[in-house]
C-alpha positions in Angstrom: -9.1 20.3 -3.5 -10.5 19.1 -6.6 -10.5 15.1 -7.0 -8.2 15.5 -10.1 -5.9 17.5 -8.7 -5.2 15.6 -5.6 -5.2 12.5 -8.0 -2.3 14.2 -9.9 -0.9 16.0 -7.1 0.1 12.9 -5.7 3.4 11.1 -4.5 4.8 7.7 -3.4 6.7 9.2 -0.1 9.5 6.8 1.4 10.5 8.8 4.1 8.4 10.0 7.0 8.4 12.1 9.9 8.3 10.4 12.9 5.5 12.2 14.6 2.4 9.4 14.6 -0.5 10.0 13.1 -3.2 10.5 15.4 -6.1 7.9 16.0 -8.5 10.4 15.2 -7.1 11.2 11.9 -6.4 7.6 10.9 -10.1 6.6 11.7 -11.3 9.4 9.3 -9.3 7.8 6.6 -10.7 4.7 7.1 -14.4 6.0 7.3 -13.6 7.6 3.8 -12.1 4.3 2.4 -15.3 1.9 4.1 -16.9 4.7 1.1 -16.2 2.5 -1.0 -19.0 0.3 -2.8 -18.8 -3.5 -2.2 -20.8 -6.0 -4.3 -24.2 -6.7 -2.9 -22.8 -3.8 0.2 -21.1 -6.8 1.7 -18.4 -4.7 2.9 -15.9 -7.9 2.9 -13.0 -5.5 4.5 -11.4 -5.4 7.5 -8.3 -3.1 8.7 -5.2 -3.9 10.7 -3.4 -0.8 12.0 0.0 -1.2 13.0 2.1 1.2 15.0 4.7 1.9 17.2 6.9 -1.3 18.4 4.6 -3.6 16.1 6.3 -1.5 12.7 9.6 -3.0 14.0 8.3 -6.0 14.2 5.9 -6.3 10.9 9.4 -4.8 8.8 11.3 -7.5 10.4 8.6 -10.1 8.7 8.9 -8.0 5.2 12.8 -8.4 5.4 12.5 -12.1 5.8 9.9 -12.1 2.9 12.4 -10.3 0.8 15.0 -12.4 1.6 13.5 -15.4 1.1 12.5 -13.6 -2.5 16.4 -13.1 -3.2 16.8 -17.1 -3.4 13.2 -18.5 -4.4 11.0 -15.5 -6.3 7.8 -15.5 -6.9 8.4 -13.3 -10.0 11.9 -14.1 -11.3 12.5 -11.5 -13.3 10.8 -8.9 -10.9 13.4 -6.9 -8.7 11.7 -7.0 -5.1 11.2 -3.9 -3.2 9.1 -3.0 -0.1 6.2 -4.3 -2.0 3.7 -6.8 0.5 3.6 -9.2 -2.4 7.1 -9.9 -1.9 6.6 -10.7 1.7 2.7 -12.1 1.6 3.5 -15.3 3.3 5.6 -13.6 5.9 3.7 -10.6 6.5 0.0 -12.8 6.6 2.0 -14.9 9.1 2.9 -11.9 11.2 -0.2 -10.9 11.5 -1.8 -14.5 12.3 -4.5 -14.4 9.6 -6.2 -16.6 6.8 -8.1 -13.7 5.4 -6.7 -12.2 1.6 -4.1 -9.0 1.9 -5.6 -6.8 -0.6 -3.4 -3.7 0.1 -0.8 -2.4 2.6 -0.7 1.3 3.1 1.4 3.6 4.6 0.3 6.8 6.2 2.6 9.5 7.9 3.5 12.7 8.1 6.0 13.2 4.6 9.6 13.6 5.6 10.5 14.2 1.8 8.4 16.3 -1.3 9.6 14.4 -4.4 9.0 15.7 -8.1 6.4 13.9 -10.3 7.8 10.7 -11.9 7.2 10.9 -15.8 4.3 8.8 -17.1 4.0 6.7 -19.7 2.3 8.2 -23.4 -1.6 8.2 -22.7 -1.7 6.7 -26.7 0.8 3.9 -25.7 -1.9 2.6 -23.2 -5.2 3.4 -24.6 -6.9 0.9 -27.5 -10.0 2.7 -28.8 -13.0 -0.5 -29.5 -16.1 0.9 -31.1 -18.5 -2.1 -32.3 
């Protein structure tokens, strides 16, 4: 598949199977991901897979985060969802780490096959600059 297709082609899914992904097949998407360049080839990241019983577990610290949000946001006029920022201090505490949550992804097996959600106007979001 082309890059811009799959780019366009793709979804935010909510629902999953619950088959697991296979260790194998997470791995590879990892090894695609460490692709990535890094300033100076650092490659500052680090990756925390959680699965099975631990899922419980790490939604139970996102809940609290989320209800904590309900009473003392970090974004008052935000409405929180299952976004990690919501739950940063609850999730980072979860996991028992000091090191910076850059992103939280969710990988499965698509339970659901939603329609495209409509995008904003490319000339809304575009300034043109020419010196």
């Amino acid at each position: 598949m082309e890059v811009l297709a799959a780019i366009k082609g793709r979804r935010s899914i909510r629902k999953f199977d619950a088959a697991p992904i296979s260790h194998d097949d997470i791995e590879k998407i990892i090894l695609a991901g460490m692709q990535a360049p890094s300033g100076k080839n650092r490659q500052p990241w680090r990756f925390i897979v959680v699965e099975g019983n631990a899922k419980t577990d790490m939604r139970k610290a996102m809940n609290k985060g989320l209800e904590r949000e309900t009473h003392k946001p970090k974004l008052p006029e935000s409405v929180p969802g299952n976004d990690i920022y919501f739950a940063y201090e609850e999730i980072s505490e979860w996991l028992n780490i000091r090191q910076q949550i850059v992103a939280a992804v969710s990988f499965g097996i698509p339970a659901e096959n939603p329609y495209a959600r409509p995008r904003n106007n490319i000339a809304d979001l575009v300034e043109w600059r020419n010196t």
